[in-house]
C-alpha positions as CSV (number, residue, x, y, z in Angstrom):
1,X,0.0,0.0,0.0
2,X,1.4,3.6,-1.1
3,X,2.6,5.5,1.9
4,X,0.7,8.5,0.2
5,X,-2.4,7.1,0.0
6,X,-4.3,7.3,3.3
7,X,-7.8,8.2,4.4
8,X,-9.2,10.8,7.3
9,X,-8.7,8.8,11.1
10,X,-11.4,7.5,12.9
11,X,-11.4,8.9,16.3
12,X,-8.9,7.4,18.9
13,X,-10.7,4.7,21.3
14,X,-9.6,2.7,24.1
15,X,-10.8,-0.3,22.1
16,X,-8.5,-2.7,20.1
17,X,-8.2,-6.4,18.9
18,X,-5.5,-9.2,18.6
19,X,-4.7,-9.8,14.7
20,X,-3.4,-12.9,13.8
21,X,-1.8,-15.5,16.5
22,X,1.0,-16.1,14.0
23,X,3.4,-14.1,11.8
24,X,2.4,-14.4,8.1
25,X,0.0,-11.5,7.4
26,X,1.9,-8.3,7.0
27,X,1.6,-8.1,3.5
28,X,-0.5,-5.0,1.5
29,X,-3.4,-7.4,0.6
30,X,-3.3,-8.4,3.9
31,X,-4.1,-4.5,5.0
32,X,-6.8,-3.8,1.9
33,X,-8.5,-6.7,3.4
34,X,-8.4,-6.0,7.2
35,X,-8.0,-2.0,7.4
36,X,-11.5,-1.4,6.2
37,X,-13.4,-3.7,8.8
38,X,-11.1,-2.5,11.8
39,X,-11.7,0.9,11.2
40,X,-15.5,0.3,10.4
41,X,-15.4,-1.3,14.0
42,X,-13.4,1.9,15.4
43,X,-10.2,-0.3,16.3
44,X,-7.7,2.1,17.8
45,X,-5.1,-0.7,19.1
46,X,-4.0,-3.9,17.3
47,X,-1.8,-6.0,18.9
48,X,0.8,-7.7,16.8
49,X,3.1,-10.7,17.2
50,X,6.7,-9.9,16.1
51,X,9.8,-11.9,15.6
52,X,12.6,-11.5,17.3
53,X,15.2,-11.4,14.6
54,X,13.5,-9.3,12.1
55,X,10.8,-6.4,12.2
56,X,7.1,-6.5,10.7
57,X,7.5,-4.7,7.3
58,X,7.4,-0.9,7.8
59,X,4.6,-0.2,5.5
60,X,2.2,-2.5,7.4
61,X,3.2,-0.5,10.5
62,X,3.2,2.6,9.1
63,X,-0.1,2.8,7.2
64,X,-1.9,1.2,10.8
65,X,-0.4,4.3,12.6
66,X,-1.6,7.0,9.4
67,X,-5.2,5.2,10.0
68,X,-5.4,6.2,13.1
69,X,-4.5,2.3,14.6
70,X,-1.9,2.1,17.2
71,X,0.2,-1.2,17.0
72,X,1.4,-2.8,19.9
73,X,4.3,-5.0,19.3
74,X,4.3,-9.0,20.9
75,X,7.7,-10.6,20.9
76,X,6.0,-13.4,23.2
77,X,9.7,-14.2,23.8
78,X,11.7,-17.8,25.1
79,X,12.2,-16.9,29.0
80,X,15.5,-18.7,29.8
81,X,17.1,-18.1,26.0
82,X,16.1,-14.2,24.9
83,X,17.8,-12.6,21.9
84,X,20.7,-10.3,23.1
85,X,20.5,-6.3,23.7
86,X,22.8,-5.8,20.5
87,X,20.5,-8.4,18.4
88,X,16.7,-6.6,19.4
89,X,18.4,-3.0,19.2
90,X,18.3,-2.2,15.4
91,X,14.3,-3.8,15.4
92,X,13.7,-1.7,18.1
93,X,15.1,1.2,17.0
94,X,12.7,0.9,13.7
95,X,9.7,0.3,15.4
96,X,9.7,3.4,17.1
97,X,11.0,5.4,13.8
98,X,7.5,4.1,12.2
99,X,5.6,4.8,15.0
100,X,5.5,2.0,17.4
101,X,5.1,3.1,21.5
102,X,4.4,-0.1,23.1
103,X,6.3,-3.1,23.4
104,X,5.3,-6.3,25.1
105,X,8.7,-9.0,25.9
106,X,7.5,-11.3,27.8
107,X,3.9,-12.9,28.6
108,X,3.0,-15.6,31.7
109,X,6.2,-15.7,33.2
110,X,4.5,-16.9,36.3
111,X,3.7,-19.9,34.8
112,X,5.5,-23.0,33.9
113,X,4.5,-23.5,30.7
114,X,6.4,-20.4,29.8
115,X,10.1,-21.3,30.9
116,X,11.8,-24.3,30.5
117,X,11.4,-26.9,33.4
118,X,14.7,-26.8,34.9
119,X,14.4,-23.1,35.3
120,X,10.5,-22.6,36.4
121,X,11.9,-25.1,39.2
122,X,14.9,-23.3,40.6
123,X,14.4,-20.6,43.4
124,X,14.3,-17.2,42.9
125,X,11.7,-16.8,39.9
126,X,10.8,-13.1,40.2
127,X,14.6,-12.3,40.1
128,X,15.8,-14.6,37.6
129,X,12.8,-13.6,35.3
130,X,14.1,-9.4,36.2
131,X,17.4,-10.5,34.7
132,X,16.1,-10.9,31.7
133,X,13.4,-8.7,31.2
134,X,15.2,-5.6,32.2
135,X,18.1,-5.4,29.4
136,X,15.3,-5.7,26.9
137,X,13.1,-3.1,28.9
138,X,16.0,-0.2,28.9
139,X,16.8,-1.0,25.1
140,X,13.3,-0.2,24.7
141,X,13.3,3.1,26.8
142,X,16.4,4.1,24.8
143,X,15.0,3.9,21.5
144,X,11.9,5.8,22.8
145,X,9.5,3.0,23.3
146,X,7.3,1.9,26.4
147,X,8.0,-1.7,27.4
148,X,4.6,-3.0,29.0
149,X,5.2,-5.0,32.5
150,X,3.9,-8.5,31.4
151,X,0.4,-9.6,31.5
152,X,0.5,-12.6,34.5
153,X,-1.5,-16.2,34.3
154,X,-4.3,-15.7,36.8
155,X,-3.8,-18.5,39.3
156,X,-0.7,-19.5,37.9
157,X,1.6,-22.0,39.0
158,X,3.4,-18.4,40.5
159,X,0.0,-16.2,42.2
160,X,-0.4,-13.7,39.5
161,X,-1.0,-11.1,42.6
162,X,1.9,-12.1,44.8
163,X,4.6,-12.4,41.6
164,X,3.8,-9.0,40.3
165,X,4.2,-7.4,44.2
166,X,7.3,-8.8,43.9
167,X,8.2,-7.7,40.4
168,X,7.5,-4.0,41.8
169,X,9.7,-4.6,45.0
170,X,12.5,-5.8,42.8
171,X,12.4,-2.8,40.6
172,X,12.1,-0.2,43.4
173,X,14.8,-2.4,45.2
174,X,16.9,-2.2,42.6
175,X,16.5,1.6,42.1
176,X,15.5,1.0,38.2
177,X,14.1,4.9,38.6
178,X,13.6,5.3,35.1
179,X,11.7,2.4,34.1
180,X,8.7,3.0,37.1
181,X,8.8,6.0,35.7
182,X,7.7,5.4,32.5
183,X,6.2,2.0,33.2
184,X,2.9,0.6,31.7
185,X,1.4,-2.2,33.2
186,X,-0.8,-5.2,31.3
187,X,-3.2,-7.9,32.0
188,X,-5.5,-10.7,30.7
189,X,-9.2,-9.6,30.3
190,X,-10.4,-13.0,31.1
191,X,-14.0,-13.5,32.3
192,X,-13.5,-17.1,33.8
193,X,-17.1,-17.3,33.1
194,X,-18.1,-15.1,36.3
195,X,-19.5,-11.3,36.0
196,X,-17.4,-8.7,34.8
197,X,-17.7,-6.9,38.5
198,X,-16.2,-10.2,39.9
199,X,-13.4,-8.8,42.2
200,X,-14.4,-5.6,41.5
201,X,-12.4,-3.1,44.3
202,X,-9.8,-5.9,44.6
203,X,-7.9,-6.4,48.0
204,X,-9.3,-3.4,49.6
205,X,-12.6,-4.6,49.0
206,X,-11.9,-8.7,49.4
207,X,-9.4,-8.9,52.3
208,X,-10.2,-12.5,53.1
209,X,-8.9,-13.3,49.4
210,X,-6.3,-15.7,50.1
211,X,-3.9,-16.9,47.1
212,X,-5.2,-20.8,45.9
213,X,-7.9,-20.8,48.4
214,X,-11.8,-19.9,47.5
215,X,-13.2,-18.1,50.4
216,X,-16.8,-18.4,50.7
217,X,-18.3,-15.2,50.5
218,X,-14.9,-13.8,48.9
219,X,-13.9,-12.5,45.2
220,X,-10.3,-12.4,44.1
221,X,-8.5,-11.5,40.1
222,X,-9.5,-14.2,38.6
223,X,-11.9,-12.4,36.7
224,X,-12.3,-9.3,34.4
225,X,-11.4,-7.1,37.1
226,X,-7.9,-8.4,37.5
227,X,-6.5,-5.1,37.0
228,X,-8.1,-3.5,40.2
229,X,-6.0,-5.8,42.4
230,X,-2.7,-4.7,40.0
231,X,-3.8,-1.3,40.7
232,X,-4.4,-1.4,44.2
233,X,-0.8,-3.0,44.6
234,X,1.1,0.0,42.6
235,X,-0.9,2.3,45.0
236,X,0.3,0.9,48.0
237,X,4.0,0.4,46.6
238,X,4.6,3.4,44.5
239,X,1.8,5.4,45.6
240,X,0.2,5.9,42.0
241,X,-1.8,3.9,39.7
242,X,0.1,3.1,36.9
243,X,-1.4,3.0,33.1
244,X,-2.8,-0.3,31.5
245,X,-2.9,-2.5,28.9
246,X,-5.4,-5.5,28.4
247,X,-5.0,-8.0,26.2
248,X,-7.4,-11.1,25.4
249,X,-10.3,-8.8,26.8
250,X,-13.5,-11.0,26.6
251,X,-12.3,-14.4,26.7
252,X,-14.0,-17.3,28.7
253,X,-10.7,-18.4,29.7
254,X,-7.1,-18.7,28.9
255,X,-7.0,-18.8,24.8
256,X,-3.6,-20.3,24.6
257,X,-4.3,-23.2,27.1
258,X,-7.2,-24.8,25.5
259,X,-7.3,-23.5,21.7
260,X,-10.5,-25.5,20.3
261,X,-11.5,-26.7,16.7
262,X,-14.8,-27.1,18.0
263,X,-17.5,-24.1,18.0
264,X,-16.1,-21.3,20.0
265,X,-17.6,-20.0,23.2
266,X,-17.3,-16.0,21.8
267,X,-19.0,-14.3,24.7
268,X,-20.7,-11.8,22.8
269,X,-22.7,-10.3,26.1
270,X,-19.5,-9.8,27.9
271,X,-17.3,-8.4,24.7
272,X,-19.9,-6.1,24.1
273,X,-20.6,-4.8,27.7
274,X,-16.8,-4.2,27.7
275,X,-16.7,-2.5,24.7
276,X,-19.4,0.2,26.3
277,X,-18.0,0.2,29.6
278,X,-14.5,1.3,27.8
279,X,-16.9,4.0,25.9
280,X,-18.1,5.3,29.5
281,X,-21.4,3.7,28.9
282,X,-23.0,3.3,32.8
283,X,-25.5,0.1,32.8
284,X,-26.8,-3.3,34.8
285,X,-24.8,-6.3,34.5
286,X,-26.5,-8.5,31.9
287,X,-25.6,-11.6,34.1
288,X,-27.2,-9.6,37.3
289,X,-29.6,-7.1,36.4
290,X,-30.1,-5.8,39.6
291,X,-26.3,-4.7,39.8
292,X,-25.2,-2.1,37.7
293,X,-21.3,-2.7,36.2
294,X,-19.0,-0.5,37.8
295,X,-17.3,1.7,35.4
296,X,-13.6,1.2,34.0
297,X,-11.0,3.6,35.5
298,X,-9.1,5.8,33.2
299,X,-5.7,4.1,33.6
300,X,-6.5,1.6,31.1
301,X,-5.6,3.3,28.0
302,X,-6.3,0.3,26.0
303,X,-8.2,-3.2,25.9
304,X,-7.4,-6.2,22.8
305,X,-10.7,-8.3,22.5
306,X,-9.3,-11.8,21.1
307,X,-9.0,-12.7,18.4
308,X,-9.6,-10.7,14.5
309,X,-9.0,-14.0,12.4
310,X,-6.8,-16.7,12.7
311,X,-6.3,-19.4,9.3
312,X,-7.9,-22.1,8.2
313,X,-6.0,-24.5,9.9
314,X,-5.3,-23.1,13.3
315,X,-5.9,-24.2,16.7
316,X,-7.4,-21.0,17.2
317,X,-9.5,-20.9,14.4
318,X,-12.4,-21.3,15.6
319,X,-12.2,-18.6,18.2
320,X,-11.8,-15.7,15.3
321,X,-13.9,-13.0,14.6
322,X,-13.6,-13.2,11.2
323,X,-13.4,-16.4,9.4
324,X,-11.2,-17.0,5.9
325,X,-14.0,-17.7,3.8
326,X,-15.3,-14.3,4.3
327,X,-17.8,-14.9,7.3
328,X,-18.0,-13.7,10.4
329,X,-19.4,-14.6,13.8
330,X,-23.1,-13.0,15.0
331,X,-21.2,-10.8,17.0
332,X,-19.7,-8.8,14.7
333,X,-23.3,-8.0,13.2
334,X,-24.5,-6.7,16.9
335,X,-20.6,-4.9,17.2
336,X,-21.5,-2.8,14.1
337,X,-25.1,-2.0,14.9
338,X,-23.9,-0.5,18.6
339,X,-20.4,1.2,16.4
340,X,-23.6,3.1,14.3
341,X,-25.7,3.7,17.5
342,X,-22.5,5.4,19.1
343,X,-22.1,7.6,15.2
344,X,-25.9,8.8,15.4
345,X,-25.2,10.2,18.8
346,X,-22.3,11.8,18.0
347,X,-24.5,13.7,15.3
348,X,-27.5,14.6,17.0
349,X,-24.6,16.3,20.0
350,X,-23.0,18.3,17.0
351,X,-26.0,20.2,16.3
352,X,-25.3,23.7,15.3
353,X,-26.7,25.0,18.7
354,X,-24.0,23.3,20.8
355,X,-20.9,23.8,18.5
356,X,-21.9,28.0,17.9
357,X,-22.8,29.0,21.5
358,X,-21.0,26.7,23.6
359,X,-17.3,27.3,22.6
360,X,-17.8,30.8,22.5
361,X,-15.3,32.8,24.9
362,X,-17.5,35.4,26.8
363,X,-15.6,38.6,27.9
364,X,-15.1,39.6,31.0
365,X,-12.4,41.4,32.3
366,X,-8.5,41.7,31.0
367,X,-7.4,39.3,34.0
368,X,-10.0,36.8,33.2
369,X,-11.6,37.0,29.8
370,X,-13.5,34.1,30.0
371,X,-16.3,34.1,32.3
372,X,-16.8,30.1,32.9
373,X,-14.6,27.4,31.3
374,X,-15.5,23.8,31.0
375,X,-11.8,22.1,31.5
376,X,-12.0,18.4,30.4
377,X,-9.2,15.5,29.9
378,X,-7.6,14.2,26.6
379,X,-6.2,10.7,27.7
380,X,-3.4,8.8,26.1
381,X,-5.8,7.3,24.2
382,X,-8.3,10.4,23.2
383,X,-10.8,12.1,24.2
384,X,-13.8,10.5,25.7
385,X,-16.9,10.6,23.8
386,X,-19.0,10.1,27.4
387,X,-17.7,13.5,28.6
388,X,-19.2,15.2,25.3
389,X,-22.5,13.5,26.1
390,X,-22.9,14.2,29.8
391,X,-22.1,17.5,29.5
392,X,-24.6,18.2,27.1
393,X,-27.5,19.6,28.8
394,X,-25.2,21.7,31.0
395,X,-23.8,23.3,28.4
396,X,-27.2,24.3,26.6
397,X,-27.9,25.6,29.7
398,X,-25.1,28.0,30.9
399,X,-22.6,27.9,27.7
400,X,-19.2,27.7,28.9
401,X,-16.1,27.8,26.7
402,X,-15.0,24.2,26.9
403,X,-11.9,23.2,26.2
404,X,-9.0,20.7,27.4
405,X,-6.3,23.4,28.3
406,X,-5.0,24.2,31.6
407,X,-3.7,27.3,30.5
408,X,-6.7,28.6,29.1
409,X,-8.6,27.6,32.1
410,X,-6.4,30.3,33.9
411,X,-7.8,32.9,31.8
412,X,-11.5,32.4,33.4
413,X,-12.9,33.6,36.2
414,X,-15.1,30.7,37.1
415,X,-13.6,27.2,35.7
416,X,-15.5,23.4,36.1
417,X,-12.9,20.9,36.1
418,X,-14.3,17.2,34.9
419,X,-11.6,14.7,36.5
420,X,-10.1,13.0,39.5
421,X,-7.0,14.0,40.9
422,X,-5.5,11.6,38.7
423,X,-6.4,13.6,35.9
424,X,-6.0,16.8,37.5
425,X,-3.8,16.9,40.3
426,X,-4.7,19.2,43.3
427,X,-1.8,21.6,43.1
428,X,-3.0,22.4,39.4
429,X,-6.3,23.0,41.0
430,X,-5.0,25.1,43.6
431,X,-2.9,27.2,40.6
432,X,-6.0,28.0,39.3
433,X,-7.5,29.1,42.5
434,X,-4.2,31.4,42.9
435,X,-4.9,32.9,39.4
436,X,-8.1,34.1,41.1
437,X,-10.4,31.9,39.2
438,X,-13.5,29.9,41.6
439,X,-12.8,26.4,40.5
440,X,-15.4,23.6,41.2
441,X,-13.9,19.8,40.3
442,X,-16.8,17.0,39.0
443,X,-15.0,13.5,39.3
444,X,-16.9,10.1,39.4
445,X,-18.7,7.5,36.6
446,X,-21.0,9.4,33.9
447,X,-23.8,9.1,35.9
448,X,-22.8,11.0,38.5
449,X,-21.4,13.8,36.5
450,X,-24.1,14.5,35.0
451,X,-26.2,14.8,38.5
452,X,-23.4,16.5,40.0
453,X,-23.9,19.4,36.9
454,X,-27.5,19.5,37.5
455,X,-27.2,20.6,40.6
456,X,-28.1,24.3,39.9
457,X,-26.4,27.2,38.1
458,X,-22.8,27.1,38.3
């Protein structure tokens, strides 16, 4: 495909897939086949497997990053043999000159099935599996790429909980500065069959949880959810919560453990209901009406459903999207139908009224120009179409500039921030308060935004 030849970008999402589970389809057909439906879907991510000893052609890479489509880069590399420093340098170093940010090493290393079994059964896992992940890490961070903290087995033959404590003690004990602080985190988006608010809250919620031991009453990460108890764990260690990744978002169970030829076990409730949660849709749990889903926080900047297509002949075959003859799960049908849903909204909000009076600056005085300014976030992965929709009636109502700027915030006397102190931190609050400026912050799901703005006249 001609470099030249690109069309306008969708909109940036939180919302990708896993292509292929092999390394044969980086050709151009293979793009004019699979770029339309990906971006008819909205795919913003697209997680691809990568050998170690040469790169994915740079035109594949490079028309996925004109569209729009982020790649994410899977070595899925041999824990006990890796490729040196000097061999992974030069691939590297291309990856991020197209475009590439993130790069995943390693996956399951708290399992046994991913080392050989004279290693998994010597002491010392977390450190021995350090000693090989961080030489690749730092050649990563020097060529300007973000190496992704790998995704854990839940269960494991290791405890995915307890093994990545220890991978953050390790780090911090061995004063690797640089790489916490530019880590991303990933994780499996397994379902295990339960509800997606299984272990919702994680340890501070489920104390009893106990590693290998089912507490009745209890929840723990082996679920959806896993990422809350990740979360909870970089709180308490390095006193922030740290960006994530989620790969294989949707599936039953483990893909790789059990790959089928029989008919796959897609769960299209749960895929979709992740899909919405991830556009800040607030709603019951399909599997338990009566319990609404809680929503997804903003560290996860992106989630891979599994799997886009897979060939004729492969184990996981049966568990693709898309099939080679053309066809395509039911799925897919409902995916577009909701992906059309999501479009009509975004037309009906772009009505002339909103876009002419809204974004208007009001004059005031010459220390503060504006008179109110609606400050929201852009987020590594975009800007969230739920914010645009909440916000709607409020702005009708009292039209505020909006806007995503901190320093044009500064310029208005009254400013609405939407965001947690994650997204805003207090002492750029309290900047604003300095500057003169009354400052109001709105944090929580969608929901409660919009109550909190109906509230009364700002």
């Amino acid at each position: 495909m001609d470099k030249q030849s690109t069309s306008t970008p969708t909109r940036k999402t939180r919302i990708g897939l896993h292509y292929f589970p092999d390394m044969l389809h980086f050709r151009d057909c293979d793009l004019q086949t699979w770029l339309p439906r990906l971006k008819s879907m909205e795919i913003s991510w697209l997680s691809l497997r990568s050998p170690a000893d040469r790169a994915i052609p740079e035109s594949f890479i490079y028309t996925l990053v004109q569209e729009n489509i982020e790649p994410i880069i899977q070595f899925n590399l041999n824990l006990g043999a890796p490729p040196s420093v000097e061999e992974i340098q030069p691939i590297l170093d291309a990856y991020a000159r197209w475009g590439v940010k993130n790069i995943l090493f390693f996956e399951r290393p708290n399992s046994p099935r991913s080392w050989p079994s004279s290693d998994w059964a010597q002491t010392r896992l977390v450190e021995r599996f350090l000693d090989q992940f961080l030489p690749l890490a730092n050649a990563a961070l020097r060529a300007g790429l973000r190496p992704l903290l790998p995704p854990l087995e839940s269960g494991g033959g290791y405890w995915a909980t307890t093994f990545f404590r220890a991978m953050l003690e390790s780090l911090i004990q061995r004063k690797e500065t640089h790489l916490l602080e530019n880590l991303t985190i990933s994780a499996y988006g397994w379902t295990h069959g339960r509800p997606l608010n299984w272990g919702a809250g994680g340890p501070e919620r489920w104390p009893e949880a106990r590693p290998y031991n089912v507490v009745a009453g209890s929840q723990d990460q082996q679920g959806f959810r896993s990422f809350d108890w990740y979360q909870a764990i970089s709180r308490a260690l390095l006193g922030k919560s740290l960006p994530i990744i989620l790969f294989e978002a949707g599936a039953g169970r483990d893909p790789l453990s059990q790959p089928t030829q029989t008919p796959p076990n897609i769960e299209e409730t749960s895929i979709l209901a992740i899909a919405r949660l991830l556009e800040g849709e607030q709603f019951n749990d399909p599997a338990d009406p009566s319990s609404a889903i809680e929503p997804l926080p903003e560290e996860i900047i992106a989630c891979n459903f599994w799997l886009l297509s897979a060939d004729t002949y492969s184990p996981f075959q049966a568990e693709a999207w898309f099939q080679q003859d053309g066809s395509h799960v039911p799925l897919v049908e409902k995916w577009l139908r909701w992906v059309q849903q999501k479009r009509n909204q975004k037309t009906a909000l772009s009505q002339p009224g909103l876009q002419q009076s809204s974004f208007t600056p009001t004059a005031q005085s010459n220390d503060h120009p504006i008179a109110h300014y609606l400050l929201l976030p852009v987020y590594e992965w975009g800007i969230a179409d739920w914010h645009l929709e909440v916000i709607h009636p409020f702005v009708k109502k009292y039209q505020p500039t909006i806007g995503f700027s901190l320093q044009e915030a500064s310029l208005a006397a009254r400013v609405t921030v939407i965001g947690n102190e994650q997204t805003f931190s207090e002492n750029l609050i309290e900047r604003l308060r300095i500057g003169g400026a009354i400052v109001e912050r709105i944090s929580g799901s969608g929901t409660s935004i919009a109550t909190q703005l109906q509230r009364g006249e700002p």
